[in-house]
N, C-alpha and C positions, 0 to 999 in steps of 0.2 A: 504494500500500500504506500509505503514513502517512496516506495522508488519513483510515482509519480509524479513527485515532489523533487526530484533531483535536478532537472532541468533549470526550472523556478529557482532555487538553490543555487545550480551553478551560475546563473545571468549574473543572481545577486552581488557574487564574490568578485566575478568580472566586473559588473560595474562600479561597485567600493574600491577596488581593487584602482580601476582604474580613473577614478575618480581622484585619489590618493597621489597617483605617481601626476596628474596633473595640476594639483595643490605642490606637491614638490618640485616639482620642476619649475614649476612659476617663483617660487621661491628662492632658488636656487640660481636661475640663470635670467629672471627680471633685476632690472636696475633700483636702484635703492640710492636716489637722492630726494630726500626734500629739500622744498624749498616753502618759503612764506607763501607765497601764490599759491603752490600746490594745496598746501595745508588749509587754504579759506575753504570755509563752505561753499558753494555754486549754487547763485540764487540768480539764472537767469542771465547770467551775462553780466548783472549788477553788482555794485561793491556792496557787500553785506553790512546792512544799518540795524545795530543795534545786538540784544542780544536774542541768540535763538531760544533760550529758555523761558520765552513769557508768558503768561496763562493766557488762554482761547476762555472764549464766553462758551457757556453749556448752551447758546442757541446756535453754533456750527455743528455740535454733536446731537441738538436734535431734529435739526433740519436734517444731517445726513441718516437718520432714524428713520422720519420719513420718506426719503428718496429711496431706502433700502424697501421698505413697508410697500412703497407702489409698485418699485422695481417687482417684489415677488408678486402681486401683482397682477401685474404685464405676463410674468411668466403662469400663473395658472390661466392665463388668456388665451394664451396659444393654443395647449392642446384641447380646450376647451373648443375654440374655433375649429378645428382640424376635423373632429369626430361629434360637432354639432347636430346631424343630421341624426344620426344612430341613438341619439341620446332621448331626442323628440322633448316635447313638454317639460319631462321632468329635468331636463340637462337644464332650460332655459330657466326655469323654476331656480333650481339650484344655484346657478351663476349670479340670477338675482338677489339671492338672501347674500349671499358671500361679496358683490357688492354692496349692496344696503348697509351690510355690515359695515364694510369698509366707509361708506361716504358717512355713516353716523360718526364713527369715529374724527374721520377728519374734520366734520362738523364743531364737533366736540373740541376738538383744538383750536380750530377756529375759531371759536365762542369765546376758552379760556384765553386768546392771544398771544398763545406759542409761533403764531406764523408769522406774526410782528416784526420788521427788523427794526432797530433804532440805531 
């Protein structure tokens, strides 16, 4: 029974394997000067203003909440589109409550004024 697992087993070690001597070899035979320029952060072509360590407002982290929340979404959209036809009444049914869902929600934010930027 594991021998069917040998294969799976050997790819593994080849790719670690070779994964490794190309971590080493870049170590080994890349160049190794800094310099001040190299060492800045890259922000665009720009000379970096200020320091990178400063707090973000929790309204970037929940607008990107939201954009994740409709992204998924978008995606039970698709196969829902796809095999609409097979589904009949009850698919459209369904699709409906789980938006319904969804726009009370963002209702709901909307109302509390999460969506607000200032």
């Amino acid at each position: 029974m594991l021998t069917n697992y040998l294969p799976v087993l050997l790819y593994m070690l080849i790719a670690i394997g070779l994964v490794g001597v190309i971590v080493l070899l870049s170590e080994f035979l890349g160049k190794k000067t800094h310099t001040y320029q190299k060492d800045l952060p890259y922000e665009c072509g720009m000379d970096p203003i200020g320091d990178a360590r400063h707090r973000y407002a929790v309204r970037f982290y929940v607008i990107a909440m939201f954009f994740i929340v409709f992204d998924i979404e978008a995606i039970f959209l698709y196969p829902w589109g796809v095999i609409f036809k097979p589904l009949g009444w009850f698919g459209l049914v369904e699709m409906a409550i789980f938006i319904f869902i969804l726009v009370v929600g963002l209702v709901y934010v909307w109302g509390k004024g999460a969506l607000e930027w200032e």
